[in-house]
N, C-alpha and C positions, 0 to 999 in steps of 0.2 A: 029863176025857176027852181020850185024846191023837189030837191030826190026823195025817192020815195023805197031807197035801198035801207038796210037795216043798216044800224051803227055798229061799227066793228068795238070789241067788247073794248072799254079803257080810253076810249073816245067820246067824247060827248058835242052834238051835233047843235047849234045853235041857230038861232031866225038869220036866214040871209040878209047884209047887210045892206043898204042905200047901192043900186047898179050903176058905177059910174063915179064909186067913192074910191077907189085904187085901180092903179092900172092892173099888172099880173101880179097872181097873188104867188108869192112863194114862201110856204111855211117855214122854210129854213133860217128865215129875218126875225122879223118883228114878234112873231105869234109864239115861239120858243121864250119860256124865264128863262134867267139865266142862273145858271149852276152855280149852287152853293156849296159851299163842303171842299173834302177830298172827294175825290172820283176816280172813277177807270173808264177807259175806254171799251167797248167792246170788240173782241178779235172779231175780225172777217174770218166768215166762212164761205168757201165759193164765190167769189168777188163781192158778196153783200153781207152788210152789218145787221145781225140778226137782233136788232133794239126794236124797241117799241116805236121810234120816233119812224124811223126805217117802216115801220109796217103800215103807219098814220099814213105816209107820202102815198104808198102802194096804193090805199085805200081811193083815197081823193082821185089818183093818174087812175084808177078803174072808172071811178065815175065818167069822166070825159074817156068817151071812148078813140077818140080825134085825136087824144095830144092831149099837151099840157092848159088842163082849165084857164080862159081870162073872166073877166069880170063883165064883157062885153056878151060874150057865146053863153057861161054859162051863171047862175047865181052862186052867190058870195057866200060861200060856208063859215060860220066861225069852228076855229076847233082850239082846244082846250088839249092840254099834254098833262099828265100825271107828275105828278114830284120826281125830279131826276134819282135822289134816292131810292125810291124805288125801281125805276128804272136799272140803275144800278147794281139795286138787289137781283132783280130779278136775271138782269143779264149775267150777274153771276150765278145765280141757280142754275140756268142755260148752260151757261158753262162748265159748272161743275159735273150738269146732268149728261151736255155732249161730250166732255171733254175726259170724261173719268174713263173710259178704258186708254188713252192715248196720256194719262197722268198716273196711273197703273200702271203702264207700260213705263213709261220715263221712269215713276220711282223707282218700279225694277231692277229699272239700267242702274240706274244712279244708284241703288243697293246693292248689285252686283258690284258694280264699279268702287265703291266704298267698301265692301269685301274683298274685291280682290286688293285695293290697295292695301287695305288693312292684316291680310294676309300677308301682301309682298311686304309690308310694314314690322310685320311681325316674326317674319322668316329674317330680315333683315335686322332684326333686334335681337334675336337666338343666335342670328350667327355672329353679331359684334358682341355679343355676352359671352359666346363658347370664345372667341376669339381672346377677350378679355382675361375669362377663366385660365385659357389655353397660357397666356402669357404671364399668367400670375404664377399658375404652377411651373412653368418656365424657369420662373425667377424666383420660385421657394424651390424647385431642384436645384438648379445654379445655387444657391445660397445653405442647402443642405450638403450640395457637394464639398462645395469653399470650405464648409465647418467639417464636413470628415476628415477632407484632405490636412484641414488643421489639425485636428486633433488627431490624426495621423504622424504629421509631423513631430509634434510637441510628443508622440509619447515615444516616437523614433529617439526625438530627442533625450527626453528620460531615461531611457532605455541605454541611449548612449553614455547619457553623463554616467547613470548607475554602474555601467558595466566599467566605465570609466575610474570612476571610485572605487570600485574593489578589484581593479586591478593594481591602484596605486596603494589599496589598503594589501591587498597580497604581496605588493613590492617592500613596502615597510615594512612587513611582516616577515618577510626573507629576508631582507636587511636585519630586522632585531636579533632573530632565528641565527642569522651568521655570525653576527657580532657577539652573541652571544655563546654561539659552538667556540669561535675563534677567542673569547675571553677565557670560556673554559677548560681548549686545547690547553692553551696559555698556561693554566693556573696547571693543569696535569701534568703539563709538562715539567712548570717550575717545582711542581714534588717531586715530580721520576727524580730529575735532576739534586734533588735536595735529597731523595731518600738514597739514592744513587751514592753521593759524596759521603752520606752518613754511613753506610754500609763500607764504603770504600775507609773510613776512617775506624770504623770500627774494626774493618779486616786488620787494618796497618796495626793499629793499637795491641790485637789478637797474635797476631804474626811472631810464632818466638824468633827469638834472636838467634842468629846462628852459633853454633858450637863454634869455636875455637878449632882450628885444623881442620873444618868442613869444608868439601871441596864436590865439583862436580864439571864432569866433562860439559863441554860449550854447548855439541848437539848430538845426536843418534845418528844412525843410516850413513852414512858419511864415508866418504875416500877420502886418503889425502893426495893431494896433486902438486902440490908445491911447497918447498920447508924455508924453514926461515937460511938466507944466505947464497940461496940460487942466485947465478947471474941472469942478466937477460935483457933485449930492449924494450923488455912491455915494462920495465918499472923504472923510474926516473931517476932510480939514486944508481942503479948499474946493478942492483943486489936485491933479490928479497925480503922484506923484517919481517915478516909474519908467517904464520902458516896458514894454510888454507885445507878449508872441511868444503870438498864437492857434497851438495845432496841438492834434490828434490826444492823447487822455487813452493816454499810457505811453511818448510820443515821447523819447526821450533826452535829457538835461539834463547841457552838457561842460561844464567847467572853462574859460572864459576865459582862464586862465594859471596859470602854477604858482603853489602857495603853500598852504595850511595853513587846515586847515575847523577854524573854533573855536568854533561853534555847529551842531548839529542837531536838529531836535525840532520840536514842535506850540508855532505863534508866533498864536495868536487870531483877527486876522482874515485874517493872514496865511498860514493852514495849517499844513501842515507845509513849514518854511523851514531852507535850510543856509546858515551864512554864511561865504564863503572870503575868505583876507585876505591879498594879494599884499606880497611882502616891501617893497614902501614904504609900506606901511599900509592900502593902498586897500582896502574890505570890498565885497564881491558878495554882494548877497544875492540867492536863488534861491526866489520863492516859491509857496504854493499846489500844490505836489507831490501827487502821487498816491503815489511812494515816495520813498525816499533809500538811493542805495545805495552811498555813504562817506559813514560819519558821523564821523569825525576822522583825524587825519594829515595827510601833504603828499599831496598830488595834481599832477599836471602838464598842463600844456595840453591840452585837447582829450579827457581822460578823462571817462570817465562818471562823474556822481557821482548821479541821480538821474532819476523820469520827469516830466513834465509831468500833471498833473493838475488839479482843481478843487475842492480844500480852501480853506476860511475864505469869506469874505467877493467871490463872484464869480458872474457871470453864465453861464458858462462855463468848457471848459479853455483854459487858456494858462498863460505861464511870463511870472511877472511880476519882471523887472529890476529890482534899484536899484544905484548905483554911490554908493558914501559913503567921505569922505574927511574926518579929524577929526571925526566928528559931524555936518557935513553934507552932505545929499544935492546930487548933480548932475547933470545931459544925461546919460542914459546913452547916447543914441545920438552925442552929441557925444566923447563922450568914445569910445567902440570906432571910430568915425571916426580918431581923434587914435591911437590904434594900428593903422591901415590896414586896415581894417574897413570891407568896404561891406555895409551892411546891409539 
């Protein structure tokens, strides 16, 4: 029995075949080519697949209002299907046409989502950068430190050696400095000494010679306290040879007369004694001194040759006299009498 409904559009409706030449027809077998190519499937919407093939089936299940058409109830359709490629096509135009606000949506996502990671990507790369930086100037501080602290040290050190060096250049210097004061002490001194002895020799040479019968008392200021002949236990022979001039410790002690000192020096109990010995032999000794100041040579009348003092063997100072002629002693006061001597 042929329908007498219109053919849905992409469908082409063919003369019903021989009734009785197939049992139930179901287009999903034989009556579908088979696909060539790549393909896709199309997504379900709402539990049904919005293809073409999908809309053919609808088409044919309306005719039979009963159920599914046989070949027995109703006649035999042929029906013919479009190139899957196009099919294809078109379900993706479908797709693209239903699907585009819900693919808008996703890239959205998916661009949001790609932003934020690229963000947290990028916040992530500034802070292992500034981390980076952080660590680098870390270690060019540290390493500007190291180099001041060095070249702190090394000019400490300079500073040290230099200060070092001219203090040993100031010690050599004070060393020359001394050595050289002390060479030059030296040398002024050995002129004092040399002009000293020249003048000393020139006086001698100058010095006239004593008169003949020139005579002069021993010292000034003077007591006498003991004469030549006193007994006693302060002198070892029972008697005293000398006479003695009490005065003043540093009183001047002159030469009697000219003539030539051939002892001076520390005599026991005598002190320190000079002994001058007049060109007829007569010896003067001068003793008990505090100094001596000729200890050899000629001397002449009335020169200084020493001070009175109280060395050796004395109670006091004074200038103890002896007058000795060959070995022995005589009157000193008789005898400086006998050269016009008042004493």
């Amino acid at each position: 029995m042929a329908s007498n409904l219109p053919a849905p559009d992409g469908i082409e409706i063919q003369e019903p075949p021989t009734a009785g030449a197939w049992g139930e027809w179901n287009p999903t077998e034989d009556s579908v080519r088979p696909v060539r190519g790549k393909h896709r499937v199309a997504k379900q919407r709402g539990g049904l697949a919005r293809s073409s093939t999908v809309l053919g089936v609808g088409v044919i299940a309306a005719v039979g209002a009963g159920g599914i058409a046989t070949a027995q109830d109703r006649p035999q359709v042929a029906i013919s299907l479009p190139a899957l490629p196009d099919l294809v096509i078109g379900d993706k135009a479908q797709q693209d046409d239903g699907g585009s606000g819900a693919a808008a949506r996703a890239a959205g996502e998916r661009t949001g989502i790609m932003a934020q990671q690229s963000v947290h990507g990028a916040d992530a790369g500034e802070a292992l950068r500034n981390r980076i930086l952080q660590q680098a100037e870390s270690q060019q501080d540290a390493a500007a430190a190291k180099a001041r602290a060095e070249a702190e040290q090394a000019a400490q050190q300079a500073a040290a050696q230099e200060a070092k060096d001219k203090l040993e250049a100031a010690r050599k210097a004070a060393e020359e400095a001394k050595t050289q004061a002390e060479a030059k002490a030296a040398e002024e001194a050995a002129e004092k000494a040399a002009a000293e002895k020249a003048a000393a020799e020139k006086a001698e040479q100058a010095r006239p010679a004593a008169p003949a019968g020139s005579y002069s008392l021993p010292t000034s200021a003077y007591t006498l306290t003991s004469h030549y002949g006193d007994s006693g236990s302060m002198w070892s022979s029972g008697h005293h040879t000398g006479l003695d001039f009490a005065a003043p410790t540093g009183t001047p002690v002159k030469a009697v007369s000219g003539g030539k000192i051939t002892s001076a020096g520390w005599s026991g109990a005598y002190g320190y004694r000079i002994v001058l010995e007049l060109p007829d032999g007569t010896e003067i000794w001068y003793c008990h001194l505090s100094s001596m100041s000729v200890t050899s040579g000629s001397v002449g009348a009335g020169e200084t040759i020493g001070r009175v003092g109280a060395t050796g063997n004395v109670t006091g100072p004074h200038l103890h006299l002896e007058v000795r002629k060959g070995g022995s002693t005589m009157d000193p006061l008789a005898w400086l009498n006998s050269k016009g001597l008042n004493v």
